[in-house]
Residue, then its C-alpha position, 0 to 999 in steps of 0.5 A: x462708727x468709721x463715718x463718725x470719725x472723718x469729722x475734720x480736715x486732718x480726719x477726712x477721707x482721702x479720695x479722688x474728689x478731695x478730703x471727704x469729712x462731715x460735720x455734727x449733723x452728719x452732713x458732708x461739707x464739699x459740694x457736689x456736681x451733676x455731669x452728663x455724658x453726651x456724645x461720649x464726653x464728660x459735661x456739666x448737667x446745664x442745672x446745678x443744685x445750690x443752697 
């Protein structure tokens, strides 16, 4: 299974937000940002989700 094996820095995919790779539960291990767009620009959402 090809997302099975991006399971370290040095396997991860390459991508735009970064290296994409995932632990042993299956969890991705970057944190992730909500935006918004108004009045045509790019915002961050006022409430971001945390752990």
């Amino acid at each position: 299974d090809y997302l099975a094996s991006l399971n370290s820095p040095e396997k991860a995919y390459k991508g735009v937000t970064g290296a994409t790779y995932f632990d042993e539960n299956g969890d991705c291990l970057k944190p992730a940002f909500v935006k918004t767009i108004k009045n045509g620009k790019w915002l961050s959402a006022e409430k971001q989700m945390t752990d």
